[in-house]
N, C-alpha and C positions, 0 to 999 in steps of 0.2 A: 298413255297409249290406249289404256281400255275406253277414254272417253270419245277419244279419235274413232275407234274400229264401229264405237257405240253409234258414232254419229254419220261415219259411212255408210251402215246399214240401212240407217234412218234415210238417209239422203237419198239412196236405190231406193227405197220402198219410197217416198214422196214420188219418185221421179216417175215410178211405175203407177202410181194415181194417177199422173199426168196423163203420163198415156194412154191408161182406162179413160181419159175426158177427151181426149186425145178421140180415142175412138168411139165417141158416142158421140163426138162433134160428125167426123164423117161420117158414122151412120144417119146421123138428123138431116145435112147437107145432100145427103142422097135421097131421102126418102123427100124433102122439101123439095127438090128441084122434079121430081117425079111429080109431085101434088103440082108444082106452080110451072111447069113446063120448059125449065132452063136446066142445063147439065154442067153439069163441074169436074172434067178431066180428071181420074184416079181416083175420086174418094173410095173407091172399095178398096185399090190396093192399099191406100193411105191409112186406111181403116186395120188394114191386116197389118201394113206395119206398126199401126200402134197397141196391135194386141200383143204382137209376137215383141213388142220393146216392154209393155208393162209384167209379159211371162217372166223374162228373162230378167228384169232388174228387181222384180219383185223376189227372187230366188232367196237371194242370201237373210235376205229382212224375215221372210218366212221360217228359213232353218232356225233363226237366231231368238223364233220368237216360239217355237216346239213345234210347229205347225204342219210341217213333213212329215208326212205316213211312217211311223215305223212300225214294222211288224213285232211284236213283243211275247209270240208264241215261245221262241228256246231262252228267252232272257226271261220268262217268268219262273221256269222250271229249274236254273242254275243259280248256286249260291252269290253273295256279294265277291270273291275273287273272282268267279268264272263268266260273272256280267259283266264282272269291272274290265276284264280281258278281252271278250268279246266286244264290249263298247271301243275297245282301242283297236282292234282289228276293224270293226265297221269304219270308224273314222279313219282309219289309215287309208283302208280300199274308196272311201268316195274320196278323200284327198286327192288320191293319185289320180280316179277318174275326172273329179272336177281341173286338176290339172290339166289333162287332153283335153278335156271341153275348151277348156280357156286359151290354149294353147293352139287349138284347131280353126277355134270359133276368129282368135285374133289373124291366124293366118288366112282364112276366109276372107274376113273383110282386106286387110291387106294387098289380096292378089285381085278382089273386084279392083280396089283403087288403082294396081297397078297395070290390069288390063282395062282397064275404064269401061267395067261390067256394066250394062243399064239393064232395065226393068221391061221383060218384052210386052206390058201390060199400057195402056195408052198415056200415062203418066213418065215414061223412058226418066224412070229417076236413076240416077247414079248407086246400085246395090251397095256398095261402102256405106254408104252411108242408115240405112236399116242395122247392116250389119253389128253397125259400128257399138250399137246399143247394147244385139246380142255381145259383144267379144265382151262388154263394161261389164253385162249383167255375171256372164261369168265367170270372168276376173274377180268380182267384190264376190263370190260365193267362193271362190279360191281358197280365197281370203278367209273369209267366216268356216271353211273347213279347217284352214291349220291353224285357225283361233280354239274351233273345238278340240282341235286332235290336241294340241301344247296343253289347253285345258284340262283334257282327259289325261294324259301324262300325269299331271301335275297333281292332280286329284280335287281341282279345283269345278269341275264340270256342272254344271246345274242341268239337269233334264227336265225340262218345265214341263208334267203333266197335266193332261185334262182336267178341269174342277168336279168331273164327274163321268166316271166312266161310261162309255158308251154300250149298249144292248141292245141286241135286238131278237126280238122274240117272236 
């Protein structure tokens, strides 16, 4: 199973590279056809949707690698029970929110499909289908939340920190 979730993760974060080339294709295509005098229908939007698909699938591959801001101001100050505690309540409360995200995010796209939402931008793409990335991206962070939370239960949890603290002076 753990190699499965491992290579999940992996799979959203490639995908979300894509997307980042994804959107540096559009932005070149736009900026070339401005230099050479021919136009190509949506690349901006096309552009936005491939930032807003590499945001969102990039999510989970981030958490799983330490990469998410955590504030570590009341977890420096409390003993090993009362971090270990508090780490299980954080993980619980983003559980439950990455749940609505995912839950919201799938019915989102769902009801464009079903009202055959399009894009009012000159491109009239079918919004499912943008959508559809965000609903993936956070489904698989769902995911990589109740892999932490059972982790953290378990007392299995790894907190990959920094190689070197950050300061600023």
């Amino acid at each position: 199973m753990r190699r499965f979730l491992d290579s999940l993760y992996n799979a959203a974060g490639y995908l979300a590279a894509l997307f980042l080339i994804g959107t540096l294709a559009m932005v070149l295509l736009g900026i070339a056809g401005r230099l050479l005098n021919f136009h190509v229908p949506g690349t901006d939007a096309y552009a936005g949707y491939c930032m807003a698909a590499a945001g969102f699938l990039a999510l989970a591959h981030t958490l799983k690698r330490g990469e998410h801001i955590r504030v570590t101001l009341i977890l420096e100050h409390v003993g090993a029970p009362g971090r270990r505690g508090l780490e299980i309540w954080a993980l619980g409360a983003a559980t439950l929110l990455a749940g609505l995200f995912a839950y919201y995010s799938t019915r989102l796209a769902f009801q464009s499909w079903q009202f055959n939402d399009i894009s009012t931008a000159s491109d009239a793409t079918p919004l499912w289908l943008p959508q559809l990335t965000m609903a993936a991206g956070t489904i698989v962070m769902l995911i990589a939340f109740v892999d932490e939370f059972v982790l953290g239960l378990r007392g299995r949890r790894h907190v990959v920190a920094p190689a070197e603290a950050l300061h600023h002076e």
